[in-house]
N, C-alpha and C positions, 0 to 999 in steps of 0.2 A: 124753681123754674127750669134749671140746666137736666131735670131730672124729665123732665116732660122733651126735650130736644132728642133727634133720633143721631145717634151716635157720630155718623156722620159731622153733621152740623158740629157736636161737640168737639170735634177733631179739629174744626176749619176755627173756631175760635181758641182754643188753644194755641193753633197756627199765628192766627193773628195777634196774640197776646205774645207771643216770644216775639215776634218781629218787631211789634212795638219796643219790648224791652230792649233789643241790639239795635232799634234803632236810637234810643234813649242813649246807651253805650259808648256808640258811634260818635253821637252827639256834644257828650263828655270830652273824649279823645278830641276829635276836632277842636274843639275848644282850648284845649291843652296845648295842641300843636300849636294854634294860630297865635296864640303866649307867647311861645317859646321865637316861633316864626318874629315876632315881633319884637322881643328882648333882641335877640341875636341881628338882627336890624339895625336897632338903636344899636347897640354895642359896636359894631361897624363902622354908622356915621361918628364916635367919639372918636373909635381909633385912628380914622382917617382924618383927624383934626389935630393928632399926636406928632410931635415932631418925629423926623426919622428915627432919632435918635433918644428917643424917650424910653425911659425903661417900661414894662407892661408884665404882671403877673398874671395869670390865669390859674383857674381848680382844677386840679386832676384827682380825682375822689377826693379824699381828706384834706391831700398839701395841696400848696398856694406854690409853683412855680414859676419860678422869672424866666421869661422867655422875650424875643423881640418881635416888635410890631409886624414885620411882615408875614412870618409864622401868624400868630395869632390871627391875622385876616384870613391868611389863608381855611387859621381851623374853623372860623364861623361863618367862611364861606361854602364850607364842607356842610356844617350844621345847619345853615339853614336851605340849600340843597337838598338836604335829607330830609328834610321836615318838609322843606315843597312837596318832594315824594309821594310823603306819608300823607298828606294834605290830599292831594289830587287821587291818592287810592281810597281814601276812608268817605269823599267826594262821591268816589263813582259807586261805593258800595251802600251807602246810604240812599243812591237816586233807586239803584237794582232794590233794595229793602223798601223803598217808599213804593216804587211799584208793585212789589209782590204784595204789602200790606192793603194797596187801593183792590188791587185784583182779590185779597180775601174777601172784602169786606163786600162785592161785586156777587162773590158767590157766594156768602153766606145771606145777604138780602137776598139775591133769587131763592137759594134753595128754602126760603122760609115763607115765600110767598111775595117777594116787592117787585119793582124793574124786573123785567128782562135783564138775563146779562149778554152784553156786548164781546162777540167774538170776532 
């Protein structure tokens, strides 16, 4: 059938078809983040239940270093900051991808014969 479509047309679904795939992508990541978002959360309310004076290790790649409780808040308050970030960017790029993808699909029904498209 794709062989009977005039070149055009074949370009606009192509289009559509990668955007679907980065927004699948996106979709992943987010997901990932909102984990991570959410461990380092939890991880927070525990340390804030730790006496001042409690000992606390944390991972730095491989090793397990001893470090103290206010340090440590502070690095997961760094991490999950960063992840809000990343949250609220891959957010806005997902809305801009879901729009470009409604707007494919807009112009490939018109150019194939459906609706009018809306400009």
């Amino acid at each position: 059938m794709s062989a009977e479509l005039p070149p055009q047309i074949q370009n606009q679904i192509a289009q559509l078809q990668q955007v679907q795939q980065q927004i699948q992508a996106l979709a992943m990541q987010k997901s990932q983040l909102e984990v991570m978002h959410k461990e380092s959360g939890m991880a927070l309310e525990e340390l804030e239940k730790l006496a001042e004076d409690a000992v606390v290790y944390r991972n730095v790649g491989e090793l397990v270093i001893k470090t103290d409780k206010d340090e440590s808040i502070v690095k997961l308050k760094d991490r999950q900051e960063t992840v809000s970030l990343r949250l609220q960017s891959i957010t806005r790029q997902e809305e801009r991808l879901t729009n470009r993808f409604k707007q494919l699909q807009e112009q490939i029904k018109h150019a194939m014969g459906g609706t009018p498209q809306a400009e």
